[in-house]
C-alpha positions in Angstrom: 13.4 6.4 11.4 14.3 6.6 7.6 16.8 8.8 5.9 17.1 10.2 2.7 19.7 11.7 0.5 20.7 12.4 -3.1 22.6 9.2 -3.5 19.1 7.1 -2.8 17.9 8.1 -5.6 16.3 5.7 -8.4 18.7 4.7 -10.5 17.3 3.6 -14.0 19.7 0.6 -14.1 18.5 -1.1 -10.1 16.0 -3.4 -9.3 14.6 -3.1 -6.3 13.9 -6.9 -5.0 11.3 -7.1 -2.6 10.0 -9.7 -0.4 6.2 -9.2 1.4 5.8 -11.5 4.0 2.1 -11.7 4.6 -0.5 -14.4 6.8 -3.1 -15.8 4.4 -5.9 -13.8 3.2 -6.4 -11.6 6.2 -8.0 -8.2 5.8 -4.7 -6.6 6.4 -2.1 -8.7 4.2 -4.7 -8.2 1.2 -4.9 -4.1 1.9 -0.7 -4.7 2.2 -0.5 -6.5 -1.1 -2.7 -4.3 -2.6 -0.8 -1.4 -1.7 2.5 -2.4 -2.3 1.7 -3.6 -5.4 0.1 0.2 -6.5 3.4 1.8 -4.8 5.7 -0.6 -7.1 3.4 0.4 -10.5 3.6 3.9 -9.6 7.2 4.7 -8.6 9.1 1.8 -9.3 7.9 1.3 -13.3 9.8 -2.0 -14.7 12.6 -1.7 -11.8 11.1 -4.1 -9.1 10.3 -7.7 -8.2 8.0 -8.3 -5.9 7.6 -11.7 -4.4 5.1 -12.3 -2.0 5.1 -14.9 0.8 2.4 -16.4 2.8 4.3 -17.7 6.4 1.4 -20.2 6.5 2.3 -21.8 3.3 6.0 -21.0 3.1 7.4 -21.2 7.3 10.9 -21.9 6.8 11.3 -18.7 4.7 9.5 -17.0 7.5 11.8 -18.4 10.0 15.2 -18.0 8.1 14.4 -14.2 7.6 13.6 -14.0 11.7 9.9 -12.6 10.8 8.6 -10.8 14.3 5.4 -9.2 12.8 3.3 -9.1 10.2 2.7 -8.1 7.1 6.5 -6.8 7.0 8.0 -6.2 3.3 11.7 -6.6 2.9 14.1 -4.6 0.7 16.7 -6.7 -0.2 18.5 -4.9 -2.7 19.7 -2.4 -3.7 21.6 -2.0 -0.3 20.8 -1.3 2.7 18.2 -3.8 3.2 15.2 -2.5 5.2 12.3 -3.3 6.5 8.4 -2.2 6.9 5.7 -3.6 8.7 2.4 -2.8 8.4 -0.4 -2.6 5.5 2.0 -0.3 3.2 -1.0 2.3 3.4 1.3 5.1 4.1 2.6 6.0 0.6 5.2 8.3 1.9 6.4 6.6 5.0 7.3 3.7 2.7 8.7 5.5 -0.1 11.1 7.1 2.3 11.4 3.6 3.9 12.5 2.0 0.2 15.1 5.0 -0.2 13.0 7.1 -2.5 12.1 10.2 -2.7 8.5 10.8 -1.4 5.8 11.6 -4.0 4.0 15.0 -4.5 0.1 13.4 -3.8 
Protein backbone atom coordinates (compact mmCIF):
# COMPACT_ATOMS: atom_id res chain seq x y z
CA UNK A 1 0.00 0.00 0.00
CA UNK A 2 2.96 2.47 0.74
CA UNK A 3 6.01 3.13 -1.31
CA UNK A 4 9.41 4.05 -0.63
CA UNK A 5 12.28 5.54 -2.35
CA UNK A 6 15.53 7.51 -1.92
CA UNK A 7 13.84 10.80 -2.50
CA UNK A 8 11.50 10.14 0.79
CA UNK A 9 14.03 10.49 2.81
CA UNK A 10 14.26 12.82 5.99
CA UNK A 11 15.32 15.83 5.08
CA UNK A 12 17.00 17.83 8.05
CA UNK A 13 15.30 21.07 6.77
CA UNK A 14 11.15 19.45 6.69
CA UNK A 15 8.67 19.34 9.12
CA UNK A 16 6.49 16.85 9.05
CA UNK A 17 2.86 18.38 10.15
CA UNK A 18 0.69 15.87 11.45
CA UNK A 19 -2.87 15.84 12.39
CA UNK A 20 -4.31 12.72 14.79
CA UNK A 21 -7.74 12.61 14.69
CA UNK A 22 -8.83 10.68 17.68
CA UNK A 23 -12.63 10.04 19.74
CA UNK A 24 -12.16 11.05 23.38
CA UNK A 25 -10.32 8.98 25.73
CA UNK A 26 -11.04 5.62 24.30
CA UNK A 27 -8.66 2.65 24.95
CA UNK A 28 -7.61 2.90 21.37
CA UNK A 29 -7.06 6.83 20.60
CA UNK A 30 -4.89 6.85 23.95
CA UNK A 31 -2.66 3.61 22.71
CA UNK A 32 -2.72 5.91 19.16
CA UNK A 33 -1.49 9.00 20.84
CA UNK A 34 0.82 7.27 22.76
CA UNK A 35 2.34 5.67 19.97
CA UNK A 36 2.50 8.25 17.61
CA UNK A 37 3.88 10.43 19.98
CA UNK A 38 7.03 7.68 20.69
CA UNK A 39 7.31 7.27 16.66
CA UNK A 40 7.63 11.32 16.34
CA UNK A 41 10.42 11.36 19.45
CA UNK A 42 12.20 8.63 18.01
CA UNK A 43 12.50 9.27 14.22
CA UNK A 44 11.27 12.53 13.72
CA UNK A 45 13.62 14.48 16.54
CA UNK A 46 12.66 18.40 16.35
CA UNK A 47 11.18 18.03 12.63
CA UNK A 48 7.40 17.39 13.43
CA UNK A 49 4.19 18.95 14.78
CA UNK A 50 1.87 16.96 16.05
CA UNK A 51 -1.65 18.25 16.61
CA UNK A 52 -4.07 16.09 18.01
CA UNK A 53 -7.88 16.31 17.56
CA UNK A 54 -10.70 14.94 19.41
CA UNK A 55 -13.95 14.77 16.67
CA UNK A 56 -16.14 15.03 19.85
CA UNK A 57 -14.74 18.30 20.80
CA UNK A 58 -13.60 19.70 17.51
CA UNK A 59 -16.50 18.15 14.62
CA UNK A 60 -16.20 20.64 11.98
CA UNK A 61 -12.46 19.77 11.58
CA UNK A 62 -13.57 16.23 11.48
CA UNK A 63 -16.06 16.91 8.83
CA UNK A 64 -13.95 19.34 6.61
CA UNK A 65 -11.12 16.66 6.50
CA UNK A 66 -14.04 13.79 5.38
CA UNK A 67 -12.94 11.57 8.59
CA UNK A 68 -14.41 7.85 7.80
CA UNK A 69 -12.58 6.02 10.68
CA UNK A 70 -10.97 6.32 13.51
CA UNK A 71 -8.12 7.08 15.06
CA UNK A 72 -6.69 8.07 11.52
CA UNK A 73 -3.39 10.46 11.54
CA UNK A 74 -2.95 12.76 8.69
CA UNK A 75 0.38 13.75 6.96
CA UNK A 76 -0.08 16.95 5.70
CA UNK A 77 3.17 17.93 4.65
CA UNK A 78 5.76 17.47 3.29
CA UNK A 79 3.86 16.19 0.13
CA UNK A 80 2.06 13.68 -0.64
CA UNK A 81 -0.40 13.82 2.09
CA UNK A 82 -1.28 10.37 3.56
CA UNK A 83 -3.17 8.83 5.70
CA UNK A 84 -3.18 5.95 8.58
CA UNK A 85 -5.82 4.62 10.62
CA UNK A 86 -5.47 2.62 13.37
CA UNK A 87 -3.63 2.76 16.97
CA UNK A 88 -0.12 3.60 15.13
CA UNK A 89 1.11 0.31 17.03
CA UNK A 90 2.80 -0.86 13.91
CA UNK A 91 6.12 1.01 13.94
CA UNK A 92 7.12 0.05 10.52
CA UNK A 93 3.87 0.13 8.69
CA UNK A 94 3.63 3.72 9.70
CA UNK A 95 7.09 4.80 9.12
CA UNK A 96 6.75 3.48 5.65
CA UNK A 97 3.22 5.14 5.66
CA UNK A 98 4.96 8.79 6.69
CA UNK A 99 7.65 8.16 3.79
CA UNK A 100 10.48 7.01 5.95
CA UNK A 101 12.58 4.61 5.98
CA UNK A 102 11.59 1.80 8.38
CA UNK A 103 13.71 1.30 11.59
CA UNK A 104 16.07 -1.59 12.39
CA UNK A 105 13.95 -2.75 15.94
Amino acid sequence: MYSFNDDDALNENEVYVLRLFVTGASPNSIRAITNIKKICETHLKDNYELEIIDVYQQPTIAESEQIIALPLLIKKSPSPERRLIGDMRDTQKVLRGLGLPAADL
